[in-house]
Backbone as CSV, one residue per row, in Angstrom:
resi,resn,N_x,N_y,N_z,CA_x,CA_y,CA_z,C_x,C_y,C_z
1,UNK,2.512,-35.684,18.748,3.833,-35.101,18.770,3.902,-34.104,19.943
2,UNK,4.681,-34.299,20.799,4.915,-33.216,21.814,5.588,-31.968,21.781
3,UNK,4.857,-30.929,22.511,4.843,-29.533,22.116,6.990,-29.362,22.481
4,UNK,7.596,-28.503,21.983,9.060,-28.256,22.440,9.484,-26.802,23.044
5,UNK,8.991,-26.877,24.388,8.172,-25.586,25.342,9.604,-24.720,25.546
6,UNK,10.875,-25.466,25.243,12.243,-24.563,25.313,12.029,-23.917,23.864
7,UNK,12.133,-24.188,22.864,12.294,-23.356,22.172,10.804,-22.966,21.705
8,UNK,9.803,-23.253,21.952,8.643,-22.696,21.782,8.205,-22.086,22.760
9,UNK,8.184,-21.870,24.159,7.424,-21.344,25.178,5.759,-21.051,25.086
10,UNK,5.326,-20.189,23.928,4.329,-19.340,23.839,3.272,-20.600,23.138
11,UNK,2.429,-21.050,23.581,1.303,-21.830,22.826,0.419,-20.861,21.575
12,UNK,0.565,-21.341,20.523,-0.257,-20.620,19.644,-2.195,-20.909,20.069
13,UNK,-2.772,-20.436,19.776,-3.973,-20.115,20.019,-4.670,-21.712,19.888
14,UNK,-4.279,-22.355,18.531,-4.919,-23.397,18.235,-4.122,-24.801,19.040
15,UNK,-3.005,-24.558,19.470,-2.497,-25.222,20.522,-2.734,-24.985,22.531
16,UNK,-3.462,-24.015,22.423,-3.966,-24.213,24.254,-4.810,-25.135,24.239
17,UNK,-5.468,-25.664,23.542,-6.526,-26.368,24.427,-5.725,-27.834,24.521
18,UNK,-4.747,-28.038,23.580,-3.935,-29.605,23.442,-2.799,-29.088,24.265
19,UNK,-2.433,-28.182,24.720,-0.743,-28.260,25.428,-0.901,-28.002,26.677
20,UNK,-1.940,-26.986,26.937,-2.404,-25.830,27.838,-1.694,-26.512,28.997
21,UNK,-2.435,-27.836,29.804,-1.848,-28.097,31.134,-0.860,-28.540,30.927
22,UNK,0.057,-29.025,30.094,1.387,-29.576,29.911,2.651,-28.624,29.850
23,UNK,2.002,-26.881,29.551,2.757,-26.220,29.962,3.555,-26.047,31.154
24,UNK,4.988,-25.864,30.999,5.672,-25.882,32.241,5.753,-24.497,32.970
25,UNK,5.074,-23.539,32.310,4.948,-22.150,32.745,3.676,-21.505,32.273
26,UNK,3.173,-20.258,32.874,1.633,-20.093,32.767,2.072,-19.144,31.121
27,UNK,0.891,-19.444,29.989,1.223,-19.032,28.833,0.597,-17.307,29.149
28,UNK,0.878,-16.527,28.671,0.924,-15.000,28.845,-0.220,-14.663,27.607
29,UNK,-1.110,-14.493,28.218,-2.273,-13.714,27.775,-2.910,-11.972,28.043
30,UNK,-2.335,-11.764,28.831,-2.476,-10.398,29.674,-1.161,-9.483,29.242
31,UNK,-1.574,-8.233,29.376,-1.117,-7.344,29.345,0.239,-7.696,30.904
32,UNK,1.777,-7.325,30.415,2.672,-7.099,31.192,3.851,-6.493,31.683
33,UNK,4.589,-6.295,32.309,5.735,-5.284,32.253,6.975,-6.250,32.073
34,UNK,8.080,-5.807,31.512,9.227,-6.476,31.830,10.404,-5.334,31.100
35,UNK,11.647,-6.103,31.585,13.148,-5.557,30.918,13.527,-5.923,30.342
36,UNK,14.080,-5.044,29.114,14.595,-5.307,27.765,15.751,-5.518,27.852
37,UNK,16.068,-6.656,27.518,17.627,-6.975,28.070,18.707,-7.592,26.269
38,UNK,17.767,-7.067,25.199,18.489,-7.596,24.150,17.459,-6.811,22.875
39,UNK,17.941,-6.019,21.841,17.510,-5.768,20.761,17.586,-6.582,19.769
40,UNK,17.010,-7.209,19.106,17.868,-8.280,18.046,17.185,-7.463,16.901
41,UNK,16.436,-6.440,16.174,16.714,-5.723,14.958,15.265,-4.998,15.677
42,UNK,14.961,-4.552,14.625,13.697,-3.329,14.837,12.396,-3.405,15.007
43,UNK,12.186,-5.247,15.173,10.818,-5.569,15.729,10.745,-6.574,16.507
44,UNK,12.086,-6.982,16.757,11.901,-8.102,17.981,13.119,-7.722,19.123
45,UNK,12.614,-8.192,20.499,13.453,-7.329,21.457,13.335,-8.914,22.421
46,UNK,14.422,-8.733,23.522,14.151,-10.047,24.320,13.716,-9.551,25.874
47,UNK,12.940,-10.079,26.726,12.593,-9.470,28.070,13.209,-10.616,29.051
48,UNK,13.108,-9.802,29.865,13.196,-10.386,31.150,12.059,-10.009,32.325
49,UNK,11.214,-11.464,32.705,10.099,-10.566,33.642,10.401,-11.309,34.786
50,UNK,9.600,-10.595,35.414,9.662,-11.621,37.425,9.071,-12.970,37.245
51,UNK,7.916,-13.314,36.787,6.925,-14.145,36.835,7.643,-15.697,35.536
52,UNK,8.716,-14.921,35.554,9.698,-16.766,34.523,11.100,-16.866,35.286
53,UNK,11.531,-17.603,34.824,12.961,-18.011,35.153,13.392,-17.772,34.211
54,UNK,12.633,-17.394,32.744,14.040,-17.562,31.361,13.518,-16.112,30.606
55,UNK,14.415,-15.699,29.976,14.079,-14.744,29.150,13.261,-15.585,27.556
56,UNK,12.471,-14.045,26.694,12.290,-14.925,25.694,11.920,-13.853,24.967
57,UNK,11.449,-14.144,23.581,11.448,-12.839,22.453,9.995,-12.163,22.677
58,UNK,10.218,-10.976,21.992,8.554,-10.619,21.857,9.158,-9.769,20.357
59,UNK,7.819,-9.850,19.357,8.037,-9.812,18.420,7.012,-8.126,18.426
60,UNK,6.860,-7.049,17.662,6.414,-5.830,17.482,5.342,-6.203,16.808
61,UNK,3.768,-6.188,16.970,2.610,-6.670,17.035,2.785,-5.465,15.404
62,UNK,2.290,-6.654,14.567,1.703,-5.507,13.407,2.991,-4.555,13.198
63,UNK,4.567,-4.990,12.989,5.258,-4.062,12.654,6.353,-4.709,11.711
64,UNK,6.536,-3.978,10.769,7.445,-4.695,10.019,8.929,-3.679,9.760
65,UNK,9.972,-4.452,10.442,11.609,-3.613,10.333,12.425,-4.492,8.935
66,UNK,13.466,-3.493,8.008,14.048,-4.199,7.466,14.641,-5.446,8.300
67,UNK,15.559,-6.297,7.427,16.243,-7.237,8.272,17.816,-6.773,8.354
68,UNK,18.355,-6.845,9.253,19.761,-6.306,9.599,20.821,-6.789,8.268
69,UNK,20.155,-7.246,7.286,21.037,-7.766,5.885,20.764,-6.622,4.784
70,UNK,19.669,-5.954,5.582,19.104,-5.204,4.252,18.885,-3.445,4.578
71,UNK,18.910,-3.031,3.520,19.189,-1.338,4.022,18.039,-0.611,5.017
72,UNK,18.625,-0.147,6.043,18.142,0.724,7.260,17.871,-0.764,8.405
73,UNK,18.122,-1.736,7.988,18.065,-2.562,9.439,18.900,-2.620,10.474
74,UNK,19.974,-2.285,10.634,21.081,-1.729,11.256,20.098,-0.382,12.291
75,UNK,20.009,0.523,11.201,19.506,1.802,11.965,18.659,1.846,12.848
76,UNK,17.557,0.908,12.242,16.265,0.709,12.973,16.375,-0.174,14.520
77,UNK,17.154,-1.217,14.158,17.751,-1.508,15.705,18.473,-0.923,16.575
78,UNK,19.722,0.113,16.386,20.603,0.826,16.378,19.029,2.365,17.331
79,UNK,18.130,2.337,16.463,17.441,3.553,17.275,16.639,2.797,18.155
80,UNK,16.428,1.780,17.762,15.374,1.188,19.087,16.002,0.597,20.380
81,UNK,17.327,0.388,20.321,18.476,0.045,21.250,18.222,1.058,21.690
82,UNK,18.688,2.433,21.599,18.678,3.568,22.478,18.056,3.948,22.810
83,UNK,16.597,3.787,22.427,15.298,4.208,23.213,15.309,3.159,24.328
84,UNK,15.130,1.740,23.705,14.698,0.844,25.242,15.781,-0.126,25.753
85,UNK,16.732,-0.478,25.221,17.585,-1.475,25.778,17.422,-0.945,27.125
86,UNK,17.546,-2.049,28.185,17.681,-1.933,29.555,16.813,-0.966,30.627
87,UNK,15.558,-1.042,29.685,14.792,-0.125,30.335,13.405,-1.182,30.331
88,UNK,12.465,-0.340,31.398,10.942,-1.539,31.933,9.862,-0.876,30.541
89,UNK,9.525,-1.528,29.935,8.318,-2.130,29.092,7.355,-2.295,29.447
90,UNK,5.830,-1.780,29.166,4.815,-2.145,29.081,4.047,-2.944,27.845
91,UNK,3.982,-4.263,27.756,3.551,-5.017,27.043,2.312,-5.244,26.418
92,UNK,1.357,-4.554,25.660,-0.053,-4.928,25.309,-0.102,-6.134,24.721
93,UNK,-0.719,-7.192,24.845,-1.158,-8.397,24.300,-2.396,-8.510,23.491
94,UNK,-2.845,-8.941,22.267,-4.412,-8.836,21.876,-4.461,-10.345,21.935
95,UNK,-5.150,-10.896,23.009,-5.303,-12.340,23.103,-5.903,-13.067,21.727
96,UNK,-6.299,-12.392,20.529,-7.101,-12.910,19.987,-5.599,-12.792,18.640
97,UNK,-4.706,-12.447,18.861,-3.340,-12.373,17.839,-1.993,-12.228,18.334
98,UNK,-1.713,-13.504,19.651,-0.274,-13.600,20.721,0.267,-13.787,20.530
99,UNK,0.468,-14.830,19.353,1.843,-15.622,18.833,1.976,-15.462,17.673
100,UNK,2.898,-15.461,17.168,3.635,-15.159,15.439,2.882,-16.747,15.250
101,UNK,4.259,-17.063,13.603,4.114,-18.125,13.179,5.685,-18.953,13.799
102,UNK,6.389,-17.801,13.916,7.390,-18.413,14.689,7.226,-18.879,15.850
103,UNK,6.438,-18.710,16.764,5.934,-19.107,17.964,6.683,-18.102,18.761
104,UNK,6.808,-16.591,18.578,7.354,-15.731,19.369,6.086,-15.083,19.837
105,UNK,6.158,-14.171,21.076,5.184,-13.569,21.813,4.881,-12.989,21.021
106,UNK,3.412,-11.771,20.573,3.721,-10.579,19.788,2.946,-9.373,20.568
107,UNK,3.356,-8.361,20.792,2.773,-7.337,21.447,3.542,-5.762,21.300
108,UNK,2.365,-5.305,21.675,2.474,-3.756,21.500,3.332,-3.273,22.485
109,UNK,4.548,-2.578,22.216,5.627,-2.368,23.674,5.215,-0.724,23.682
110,UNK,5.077,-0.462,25.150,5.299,0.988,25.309,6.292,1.303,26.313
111,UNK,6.789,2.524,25.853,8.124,2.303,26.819,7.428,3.933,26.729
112,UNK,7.551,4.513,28.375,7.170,5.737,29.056,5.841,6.427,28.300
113,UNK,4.764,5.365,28.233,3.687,6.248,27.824,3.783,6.402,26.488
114,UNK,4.817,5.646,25.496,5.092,5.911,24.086,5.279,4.265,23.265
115,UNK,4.362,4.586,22.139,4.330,2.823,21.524,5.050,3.267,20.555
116,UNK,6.148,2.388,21.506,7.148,1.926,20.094,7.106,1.461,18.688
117,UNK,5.946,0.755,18.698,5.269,0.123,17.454,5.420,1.359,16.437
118,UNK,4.401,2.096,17.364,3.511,3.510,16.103,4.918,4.854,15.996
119,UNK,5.616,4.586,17.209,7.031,5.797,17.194,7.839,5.243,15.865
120,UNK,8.321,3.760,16.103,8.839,3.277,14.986,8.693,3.468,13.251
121,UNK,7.078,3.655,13.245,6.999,4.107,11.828,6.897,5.279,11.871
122,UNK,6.375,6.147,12.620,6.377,7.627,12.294,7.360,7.571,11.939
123,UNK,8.676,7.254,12.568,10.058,7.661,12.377,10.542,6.890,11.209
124,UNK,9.617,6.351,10.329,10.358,6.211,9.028,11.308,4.283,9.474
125,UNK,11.503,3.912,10.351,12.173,2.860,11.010,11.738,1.343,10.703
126,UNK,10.333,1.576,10.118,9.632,0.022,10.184,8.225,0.890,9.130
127,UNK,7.492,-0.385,8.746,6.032,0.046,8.066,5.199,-1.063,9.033
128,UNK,3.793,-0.525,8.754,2.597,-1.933,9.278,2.849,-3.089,8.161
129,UNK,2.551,-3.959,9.058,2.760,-5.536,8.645,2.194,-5.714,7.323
130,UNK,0.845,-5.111,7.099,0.084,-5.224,5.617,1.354,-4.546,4.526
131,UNK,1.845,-3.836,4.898,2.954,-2.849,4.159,4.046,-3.614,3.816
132,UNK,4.338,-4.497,4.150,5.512,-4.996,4.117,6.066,-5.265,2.878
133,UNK,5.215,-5.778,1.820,5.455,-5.981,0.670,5.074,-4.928,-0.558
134,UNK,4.882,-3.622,0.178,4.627,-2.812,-0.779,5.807,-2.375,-1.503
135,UNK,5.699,-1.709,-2.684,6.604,-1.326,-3.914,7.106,-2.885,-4.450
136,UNK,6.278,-3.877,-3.892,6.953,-4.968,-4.843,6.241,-5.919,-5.762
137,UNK,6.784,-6.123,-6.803,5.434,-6.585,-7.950,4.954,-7.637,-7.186
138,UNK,3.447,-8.145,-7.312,2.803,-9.053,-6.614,2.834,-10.786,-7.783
139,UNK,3.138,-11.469,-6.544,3.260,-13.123,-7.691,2.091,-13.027,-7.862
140,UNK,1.405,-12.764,-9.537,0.282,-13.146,-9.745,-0.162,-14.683,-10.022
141,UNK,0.281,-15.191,-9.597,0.018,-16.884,-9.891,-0.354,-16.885,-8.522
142,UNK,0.273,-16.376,-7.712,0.298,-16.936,-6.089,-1.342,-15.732,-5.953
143,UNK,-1.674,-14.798,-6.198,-2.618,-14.017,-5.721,-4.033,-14.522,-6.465
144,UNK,-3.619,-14.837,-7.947,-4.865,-15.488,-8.442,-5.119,-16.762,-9.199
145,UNK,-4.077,-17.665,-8.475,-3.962,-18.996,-8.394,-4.756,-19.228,-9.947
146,UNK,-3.561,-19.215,-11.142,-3.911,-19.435,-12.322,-3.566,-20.666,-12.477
147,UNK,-2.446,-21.369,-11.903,-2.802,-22.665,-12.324,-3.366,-23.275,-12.404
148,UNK,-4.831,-22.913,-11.550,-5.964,-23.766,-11.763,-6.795,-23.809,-12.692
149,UNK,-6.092,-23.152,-13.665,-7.322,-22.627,-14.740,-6.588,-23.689,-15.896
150,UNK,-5.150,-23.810,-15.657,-4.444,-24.834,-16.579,-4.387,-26.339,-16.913
């Protein structure tokens, strides 16, 4: 099945060694700069760099924002708009965790010497990714797979 490099761009880890040269652009492993040219809520932002022709998402490495349906997701985009919309980004990459499951970039943004990631939760705006599901009862079927006992 062939990879769909428009709406996927970013090769997941277990896909470079099968797509790698079929890429139509070099896949981004390195640390990079670019402009934020779109907020879409409080952990994903869209860039624009020199080194593509297309813009594309990058997702907040290890950060979790409500969703703009749900309370403070509004805000949390709403404050991260005004910190970086339209401003240059420094991108950390951990080559060893680049791509979501969505197949979006994921990286640590610093904008003037300040990670947005870690500003974001201080400020109450987002939690770490492990957090995400805290205060909520856990599916115990799904955590200790009792159906198998049935």
């Amino acid at each position: 099945m062939p990879h769909d490099f428009k709406r996927f761009p970013e090769l997941q880890t277990s896909e470079m060694d099968v797509y790698y040269f079929e890429s139509p652009h070099k896949q981004i492993t390195e640390n990079f700069t670019g402009r934020v040219i779109k907020v879409h809520d409080g952990d994903t932002i869209t860039l624009s760099v020199d080194f593509r022709d297309f813009t594309f998402p990058v997702r907040f490495l290890e950060t979790n924002s409500p969703e703009l349906n749900e309370k403070g997701g509004a805000e949390s985009r709403d404050w991260l708009s005004q910190r970086i919309l339209n401003e240059e980004v420094e991108v950390k990459i951990n080559p060893e965790n680049r791509v979501g499951k969505f197949g979006r970039l994921l990286g640590e943004i610093i904008w003037r010497g300040i990670s947005m990631n870690k500003e974001s939760k201080m400020m109450g705006f987002s939690t770490s990714f492990e957090g995400r599901n805290e205060g909520k009862l856990p599916d115990l079927n799904k955590e200790f797979n009792i159906e198998q006992w049935f």
